[in-house]
C-alpha positions as CSV (number, residue, x, y, z in Angstrom):
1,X,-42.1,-10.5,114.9
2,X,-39.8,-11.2,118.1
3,X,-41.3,-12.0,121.3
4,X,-39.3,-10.6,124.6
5,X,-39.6,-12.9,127.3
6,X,-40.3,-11.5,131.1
7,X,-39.8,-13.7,134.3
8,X,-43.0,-15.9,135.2
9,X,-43.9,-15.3,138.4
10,X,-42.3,-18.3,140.1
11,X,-39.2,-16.9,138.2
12,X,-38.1,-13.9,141.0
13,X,-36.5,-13.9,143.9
14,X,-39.8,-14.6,146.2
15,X,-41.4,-17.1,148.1
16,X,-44.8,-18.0,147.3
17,X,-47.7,-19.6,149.4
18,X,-48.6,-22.5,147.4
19,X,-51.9,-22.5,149.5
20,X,-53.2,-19.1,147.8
21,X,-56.1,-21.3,145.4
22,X,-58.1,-17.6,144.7
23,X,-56.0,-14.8,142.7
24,X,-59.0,-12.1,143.3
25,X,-58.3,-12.6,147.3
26,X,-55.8,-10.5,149.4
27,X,-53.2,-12.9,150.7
28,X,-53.2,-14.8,153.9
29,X,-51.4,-12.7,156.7
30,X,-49.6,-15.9,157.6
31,X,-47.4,-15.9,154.1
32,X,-44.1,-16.3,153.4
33,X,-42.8,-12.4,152.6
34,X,-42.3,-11.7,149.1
35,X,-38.0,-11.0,148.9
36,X,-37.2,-8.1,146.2
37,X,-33.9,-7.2,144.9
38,X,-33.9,-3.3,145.2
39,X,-31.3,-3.4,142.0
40,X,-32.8,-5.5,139.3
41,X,-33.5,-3.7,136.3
42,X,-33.6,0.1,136.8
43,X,-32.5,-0.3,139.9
44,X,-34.1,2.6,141.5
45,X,-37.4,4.3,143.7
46,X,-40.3,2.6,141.4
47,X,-39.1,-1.2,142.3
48,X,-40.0,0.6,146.1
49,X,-43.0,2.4,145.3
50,X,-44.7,-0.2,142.5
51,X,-43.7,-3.1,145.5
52,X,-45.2,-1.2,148.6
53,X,-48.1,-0.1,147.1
54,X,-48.9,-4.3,146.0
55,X,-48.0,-5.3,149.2
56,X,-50.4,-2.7,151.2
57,X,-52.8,-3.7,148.4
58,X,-52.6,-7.6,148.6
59,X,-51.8,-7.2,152.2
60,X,-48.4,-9.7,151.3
61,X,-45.2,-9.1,154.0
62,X,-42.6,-7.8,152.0
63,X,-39.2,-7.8,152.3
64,X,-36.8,-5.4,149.8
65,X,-33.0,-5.6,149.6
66,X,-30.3,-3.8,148.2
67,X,-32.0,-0.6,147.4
68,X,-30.9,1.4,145.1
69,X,-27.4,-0.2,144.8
70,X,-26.1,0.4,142.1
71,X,-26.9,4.2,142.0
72,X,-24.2,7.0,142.7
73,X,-26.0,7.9,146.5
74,X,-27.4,4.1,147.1
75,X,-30.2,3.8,149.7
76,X,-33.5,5.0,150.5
77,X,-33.5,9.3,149.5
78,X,-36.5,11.5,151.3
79,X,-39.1,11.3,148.2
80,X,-38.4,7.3,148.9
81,X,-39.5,7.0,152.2
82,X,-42.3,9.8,152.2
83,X,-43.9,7.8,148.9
84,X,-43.8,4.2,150.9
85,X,-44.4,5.6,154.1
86,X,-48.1,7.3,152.4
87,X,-48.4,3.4,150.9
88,X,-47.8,1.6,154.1
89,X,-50.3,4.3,155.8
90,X,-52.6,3.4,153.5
91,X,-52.5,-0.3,153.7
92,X,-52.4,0.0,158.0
93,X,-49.4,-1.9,157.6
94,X,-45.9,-1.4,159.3
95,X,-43.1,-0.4,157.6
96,X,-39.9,-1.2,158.8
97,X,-36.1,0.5,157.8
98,X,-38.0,3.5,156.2
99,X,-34.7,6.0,157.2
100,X,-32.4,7.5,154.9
101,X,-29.7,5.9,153.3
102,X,-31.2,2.5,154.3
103,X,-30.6,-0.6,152.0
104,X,-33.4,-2.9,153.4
105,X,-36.6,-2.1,154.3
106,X,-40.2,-4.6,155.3
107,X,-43.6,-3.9,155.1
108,X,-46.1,-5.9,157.5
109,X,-49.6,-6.1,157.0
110,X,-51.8,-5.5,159.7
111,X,-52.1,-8.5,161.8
112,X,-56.1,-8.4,161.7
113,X,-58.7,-7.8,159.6
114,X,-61.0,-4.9,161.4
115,X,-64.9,-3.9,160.5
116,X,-65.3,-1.3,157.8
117,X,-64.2,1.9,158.9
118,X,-67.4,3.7,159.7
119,X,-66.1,7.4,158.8
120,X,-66.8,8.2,154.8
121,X,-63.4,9.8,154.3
122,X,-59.7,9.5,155.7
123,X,-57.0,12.2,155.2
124,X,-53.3,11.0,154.7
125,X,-50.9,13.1,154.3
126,X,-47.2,12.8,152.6
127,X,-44.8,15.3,152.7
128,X,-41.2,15.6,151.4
129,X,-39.3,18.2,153.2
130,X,-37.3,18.5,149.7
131,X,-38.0,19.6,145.8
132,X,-38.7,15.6,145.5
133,X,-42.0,14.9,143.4
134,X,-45.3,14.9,144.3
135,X,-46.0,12.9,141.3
136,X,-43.6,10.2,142.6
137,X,-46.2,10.5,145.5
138,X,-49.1,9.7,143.9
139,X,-47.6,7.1,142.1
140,X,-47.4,4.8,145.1
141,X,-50.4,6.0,146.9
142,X,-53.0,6.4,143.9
143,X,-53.5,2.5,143.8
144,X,-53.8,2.1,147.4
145,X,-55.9,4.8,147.7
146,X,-58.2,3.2,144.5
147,X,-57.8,-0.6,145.0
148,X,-57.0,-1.1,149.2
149,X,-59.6,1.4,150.7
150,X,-63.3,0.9,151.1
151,X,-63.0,4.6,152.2
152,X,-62.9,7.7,150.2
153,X,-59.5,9.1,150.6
154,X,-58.0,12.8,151.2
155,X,-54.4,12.7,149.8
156,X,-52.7,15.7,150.7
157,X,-49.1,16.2,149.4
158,X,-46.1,18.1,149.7
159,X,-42.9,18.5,148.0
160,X,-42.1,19.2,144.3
161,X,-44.8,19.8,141.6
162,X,-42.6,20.4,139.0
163,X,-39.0,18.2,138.5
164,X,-36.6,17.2,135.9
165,X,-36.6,13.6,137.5
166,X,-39.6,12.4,137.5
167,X,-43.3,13.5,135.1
168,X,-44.5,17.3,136.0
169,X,-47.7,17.6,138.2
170,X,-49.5,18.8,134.8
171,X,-48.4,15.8,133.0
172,X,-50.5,13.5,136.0
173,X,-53.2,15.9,135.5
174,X,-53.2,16.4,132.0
175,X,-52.2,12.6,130.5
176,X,-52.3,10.2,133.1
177,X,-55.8,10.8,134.8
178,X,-57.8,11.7,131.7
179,X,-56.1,8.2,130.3
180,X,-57.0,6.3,133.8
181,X,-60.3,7.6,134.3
182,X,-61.1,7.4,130.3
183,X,-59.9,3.2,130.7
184,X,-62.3,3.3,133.4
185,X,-65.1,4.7,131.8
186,X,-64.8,8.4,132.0
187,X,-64.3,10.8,135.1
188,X,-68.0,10.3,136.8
189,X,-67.0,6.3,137.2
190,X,-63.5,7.1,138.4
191,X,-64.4,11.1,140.1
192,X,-60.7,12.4,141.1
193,X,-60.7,15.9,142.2
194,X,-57.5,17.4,142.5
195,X,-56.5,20.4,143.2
196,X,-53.2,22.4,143.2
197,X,-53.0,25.1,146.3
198,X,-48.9,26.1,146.4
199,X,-46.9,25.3,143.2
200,X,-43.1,24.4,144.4
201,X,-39.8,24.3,142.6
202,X,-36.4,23.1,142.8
203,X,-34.5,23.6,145.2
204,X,-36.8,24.4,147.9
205,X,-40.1,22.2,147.0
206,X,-42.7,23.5,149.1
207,X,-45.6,22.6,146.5
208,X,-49.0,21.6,147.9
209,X,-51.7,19.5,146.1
210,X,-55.0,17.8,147.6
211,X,-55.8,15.2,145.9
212,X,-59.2,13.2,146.8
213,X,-59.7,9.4,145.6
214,X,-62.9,7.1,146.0
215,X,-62.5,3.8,146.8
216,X,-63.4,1.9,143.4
217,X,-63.8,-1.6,145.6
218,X,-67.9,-1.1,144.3
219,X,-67.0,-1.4,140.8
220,X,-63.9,-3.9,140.7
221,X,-62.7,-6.0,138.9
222,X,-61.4,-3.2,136.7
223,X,-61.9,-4.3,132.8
224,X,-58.9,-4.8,130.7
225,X,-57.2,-2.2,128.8
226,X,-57.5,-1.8,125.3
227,X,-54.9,0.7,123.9
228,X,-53.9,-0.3,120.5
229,X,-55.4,2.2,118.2
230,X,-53.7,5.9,118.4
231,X,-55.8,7.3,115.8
232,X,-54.6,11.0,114.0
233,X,-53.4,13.8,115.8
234,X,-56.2,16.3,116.0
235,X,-55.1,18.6,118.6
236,X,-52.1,20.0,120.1
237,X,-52.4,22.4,124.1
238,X,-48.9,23.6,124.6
239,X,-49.5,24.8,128.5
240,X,-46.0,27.3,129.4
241,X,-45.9,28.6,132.4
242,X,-43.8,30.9,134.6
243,X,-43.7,31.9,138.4
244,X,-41.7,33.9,141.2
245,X,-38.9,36.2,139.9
246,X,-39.2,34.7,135.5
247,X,-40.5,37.4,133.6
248,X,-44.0,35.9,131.6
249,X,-42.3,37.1,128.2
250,X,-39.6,33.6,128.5
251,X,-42.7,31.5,128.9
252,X,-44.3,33.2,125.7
253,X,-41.0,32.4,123.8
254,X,-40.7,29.1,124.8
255,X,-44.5,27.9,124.2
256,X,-44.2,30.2,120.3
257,X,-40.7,28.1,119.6
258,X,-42.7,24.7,120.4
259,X,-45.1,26.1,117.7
260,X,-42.8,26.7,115.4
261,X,-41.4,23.1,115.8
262,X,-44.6,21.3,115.5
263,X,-46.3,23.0,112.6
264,X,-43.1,21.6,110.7
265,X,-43.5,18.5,111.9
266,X,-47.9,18.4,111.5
267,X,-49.8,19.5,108.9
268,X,-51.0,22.9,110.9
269,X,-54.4,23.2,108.4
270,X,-55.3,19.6,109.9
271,X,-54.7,20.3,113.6
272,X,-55.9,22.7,116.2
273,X,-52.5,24.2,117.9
274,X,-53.5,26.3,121.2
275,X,-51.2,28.2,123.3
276,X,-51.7,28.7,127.3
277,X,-49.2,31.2,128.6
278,X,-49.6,30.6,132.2
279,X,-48.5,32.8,135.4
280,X,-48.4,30.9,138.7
281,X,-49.7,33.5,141.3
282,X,-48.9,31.1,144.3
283,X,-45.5,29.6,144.1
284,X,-42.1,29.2,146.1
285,X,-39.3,29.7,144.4
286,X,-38.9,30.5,140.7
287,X,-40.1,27.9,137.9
288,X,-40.1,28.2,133.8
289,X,-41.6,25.2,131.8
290,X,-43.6,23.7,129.3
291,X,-46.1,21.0,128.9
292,X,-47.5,19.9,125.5
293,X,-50.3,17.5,125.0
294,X,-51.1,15.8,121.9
295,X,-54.3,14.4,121.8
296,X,-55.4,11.8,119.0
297,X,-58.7,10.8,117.0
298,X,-59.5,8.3,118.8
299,X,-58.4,9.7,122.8
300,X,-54.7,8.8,123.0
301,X,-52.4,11.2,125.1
302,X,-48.9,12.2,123.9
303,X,-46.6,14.7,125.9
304,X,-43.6,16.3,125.5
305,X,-42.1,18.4,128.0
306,X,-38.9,20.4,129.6
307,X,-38.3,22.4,132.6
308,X,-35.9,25.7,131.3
309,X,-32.7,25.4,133.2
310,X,-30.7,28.4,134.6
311,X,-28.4,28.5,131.5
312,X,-30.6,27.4,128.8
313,X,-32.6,29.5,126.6
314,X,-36.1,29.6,126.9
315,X,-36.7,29.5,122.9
316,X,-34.0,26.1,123.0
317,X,-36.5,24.7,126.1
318,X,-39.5,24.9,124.0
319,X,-37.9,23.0,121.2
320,X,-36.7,20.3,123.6
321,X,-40.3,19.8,124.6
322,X,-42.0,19.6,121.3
323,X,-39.3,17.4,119.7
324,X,-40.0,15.0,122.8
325,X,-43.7,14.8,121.4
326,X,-42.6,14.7,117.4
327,X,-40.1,11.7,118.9
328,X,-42.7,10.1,120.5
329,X,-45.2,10.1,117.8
330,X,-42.4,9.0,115.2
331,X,-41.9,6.1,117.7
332,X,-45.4,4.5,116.7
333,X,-47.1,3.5,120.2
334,X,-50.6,4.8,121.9
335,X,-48.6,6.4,125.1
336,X,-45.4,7.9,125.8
337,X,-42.4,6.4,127.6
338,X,-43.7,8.4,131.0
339,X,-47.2,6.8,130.8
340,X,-46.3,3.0,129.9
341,X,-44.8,1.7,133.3
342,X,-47.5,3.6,134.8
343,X,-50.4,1.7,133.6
344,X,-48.6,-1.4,134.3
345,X,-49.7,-1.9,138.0
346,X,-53.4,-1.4,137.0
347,X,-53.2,-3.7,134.0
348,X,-52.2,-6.3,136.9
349,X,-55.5,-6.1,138.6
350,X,-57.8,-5.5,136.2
351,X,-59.8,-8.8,134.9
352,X,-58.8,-10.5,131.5
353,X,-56.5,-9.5,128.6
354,X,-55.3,-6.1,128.7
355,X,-53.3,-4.6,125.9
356,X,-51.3,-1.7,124.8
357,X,-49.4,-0.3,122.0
358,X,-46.0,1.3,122.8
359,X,-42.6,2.4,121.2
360,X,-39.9,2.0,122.5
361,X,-40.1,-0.4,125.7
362,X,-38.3,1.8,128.5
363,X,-36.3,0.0,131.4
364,X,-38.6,1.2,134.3
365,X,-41.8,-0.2,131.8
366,X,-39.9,-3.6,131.9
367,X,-38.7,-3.4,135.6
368,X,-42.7,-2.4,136.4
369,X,-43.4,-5.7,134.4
370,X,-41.2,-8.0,136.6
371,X,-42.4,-7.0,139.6
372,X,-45.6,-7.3,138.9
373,X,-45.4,-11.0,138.1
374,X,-43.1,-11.0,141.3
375,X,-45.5,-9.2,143.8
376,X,-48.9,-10.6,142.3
377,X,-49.5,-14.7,142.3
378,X,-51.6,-15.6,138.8
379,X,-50.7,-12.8,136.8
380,X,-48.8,-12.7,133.4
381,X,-47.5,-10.4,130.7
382,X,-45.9,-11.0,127.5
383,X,-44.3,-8.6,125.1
384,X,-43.9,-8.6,121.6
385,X,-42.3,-6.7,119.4
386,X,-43.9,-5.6,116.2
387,X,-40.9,-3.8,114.4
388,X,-37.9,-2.4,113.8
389,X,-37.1,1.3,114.3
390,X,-36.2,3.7,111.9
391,X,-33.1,4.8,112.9
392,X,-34.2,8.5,113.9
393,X,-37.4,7.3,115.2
394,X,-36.4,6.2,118.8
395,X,-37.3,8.9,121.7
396,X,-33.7,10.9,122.7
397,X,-33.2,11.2,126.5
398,X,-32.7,14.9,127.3
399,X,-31.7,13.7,131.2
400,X,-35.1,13.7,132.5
401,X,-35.0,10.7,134.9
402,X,-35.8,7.7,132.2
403,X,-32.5,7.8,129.9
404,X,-31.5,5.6,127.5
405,X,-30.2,2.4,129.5
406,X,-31.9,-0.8,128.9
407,X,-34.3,0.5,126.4
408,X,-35.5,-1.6,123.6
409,X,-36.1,0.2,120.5
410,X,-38.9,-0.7,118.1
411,X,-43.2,-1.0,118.5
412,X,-44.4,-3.0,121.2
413,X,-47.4,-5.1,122.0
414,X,-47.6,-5.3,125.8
415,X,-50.5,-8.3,127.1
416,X,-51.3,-9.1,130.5
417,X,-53.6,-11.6,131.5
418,X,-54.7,-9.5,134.6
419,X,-56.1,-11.4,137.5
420,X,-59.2,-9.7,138.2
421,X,-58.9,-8.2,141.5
422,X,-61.7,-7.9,143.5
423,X,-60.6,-7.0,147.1
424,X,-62.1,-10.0,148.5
């Protein structure tokens, strides 16, 4: 059994208040600002997003450096500053540098603490004015919306719903939130409505979904996570769908050719396989994809997906997707590598000893874990790994966004001794 070793939080590049003697309060306004390096690990938009969203949380100045420096186009791209823009708004803070292109950027609390807002509900609304992803959106804004609010919040967001770089709005729908709210102790404790009105593909975006949040400041802390057990496969939804000038018959091939693959790979007499041929009636521009969802014995969430490019077939698309899931499954952990950083930021806050079982550890899951313990004082996470891979076990990149760099192969324990945010 190896042990990986993460940076403590004293570790970073960051400058602590040593006054801060309560890890459940929101930090003094008169701290030191937290310094990031906008290139450590993966090197790209979740250091921004994952870091504003703490900051408007924990209400800590924030100052982040060489964004994105390493990539081919370094420096803050529109999806970037719409997503910490909708974080700063949410945390009535002031963010500084937000432009394109920028390297640098610093987020200000507010510089008082007002009343309760009297109204029940607030609207905020962040828009890319490109294909970027709404998903990317909600990633930043979700947690500020849940954890720094004592308001029920109206998210409504525009841009991309369905990208190669970065989850589809189905997988948030369809994995994430049924994971979240399940953590949280089903969808009455944690009521998300959402609600797609305009799908939108690449290039022109254009998508539109409302999405509205309560404020969960009533029921924190949040109790740990325990995701260690993945059960049997009992079900598989493969969801294909086709809109604007792709005839439905491509989405029917590419959702039967997923079949095909998976009832080699599962024993079909053991496991429900549905099929959800899908036509989007209200959509700008053209889109073909697929979305499977594995669901387990004991709740675990699985996907595999693909978005059918111009020049691929759509019977090659649909395998893509389902050997994504029959990867992921052979890789041994209770999520896939699109949920795992996810879950990071909540793990952070929540109260006691969280843990979950993954494969392979991706680079953006250990970059999420780094600046956690960078961006919130008390808390610590420790990763172990459990095995070795089989060599043909460990997920293959098919250019979605994650890749290949950095990641560690194998079955990880990930433990975080959260610090039991209250909001106080």
């Amino acid at each position: 059994m190896k042990r990986q070793a993460f940076p403590s939080d004293d570790d970073g590049d960051t400058v602590h208040n040593n006054n801060n003697n309560n890890n459940n309060n929101k930090s003094s306004k008169n701290d030191m600002a937290v310094v990031m390096d906008g290139s450590q690990g993966e090197g790209g938009g979740q250091i921004l997003r994952n870091s504003v969203a703490y900051a408007s949380i924990l209400q800590r100045p924030l100052r982040i450096h060489s964004i994105r420096a390493k990539r081919r186009n370094p420096g803050l791209q529109a999806q970037h500053c719409a997503a910490i823009g909708l974080a700063a708004e949410l945390g009535e803070g002031v963010l500084e540098g937000a432009t394109l292109k920028n390297t640098e950027i610093t987020y200000h609390p507010p510089s008082t603490t007002d009343d309760p807002k009297e109204e029940e509900e607030r609207t905020v609304e962040g828009i890319v004015n490109t294909a970027g992803s709404i998903c990317l959106l909600l990633q930043a804004a979700l947690p500020c919306a849940l954890l720094g609010s004592n308001q029920t919040t109206k998210l409504v967001l525009k841009g991309g719903t369905n990208a190669k770089m970065a989850p589809q709005y189905d997988y948030w729908e369809r994995i994430f939130l049924p994971t979240f709210q399940q953590w949280l102790g089903g969808a009455d404790k944690v009521p998300i409505e959402a609600t797609v009105l305009k799908r939108g593909y690449y290039p022109k975006g254009g998508g539109h979904i409302e999405v509205t949040v309560p404020s969960l400041l009533p029921q924190l802390p949040i109790p740990p996570l325990q995701l260690t057990d993945r059960g049997t496969v009992k079900h598989i939804q493969i969801r294909s769908f086709h809109a604007g000038k792709l005839p439905r018959h491509l989405a029917t091939k590419m959702a039967k050719s997923a079949q095909q693959l998976l009832e080699q790979t599962f024993e079909k007499d053991s496991i429900q396989i549905d099929l959800e041929i899908v036509t989007e009636p209200n959509a700008v521009g053209s889109g073909l994809g697929i979305l499977i969802v594995a669901t387990t014995t004991t709740g675990c969430r699985l996907g595999g997906s693909a978005l059918c490019d111009p020049k691929q077939k759509a019977d090659e698309a649909g395998r893509v997707a389902a050997q994504e899931l029959v990867d992921t499954w052979n890789d041994g952990g209770c999520v896939d590598e699109w949920m795992q950083d996810q879950l990071i930021l909540f793990m952070a806050f929540a109260k006691g000893t969280s843990t979950m079982l993954t494969g392979s550890l991706t680079l953006h899951t250990q970059t999420a874990i780094e600046v956690a313990q960078q961006m919130v004082p008390g808390v610590k996470f420790d990763v172990q790994r459990l095995e070795e891979p089989a060599a043909a076990s460990a997920p293959k990149s098919d250019g979605g966004g994650y890749g290949s760099d950095g990641r560690i192969s194998g079955k990880h324990l990930i433990t975080c001794h959260g610090i039991g945010y209250t909001g106080n």
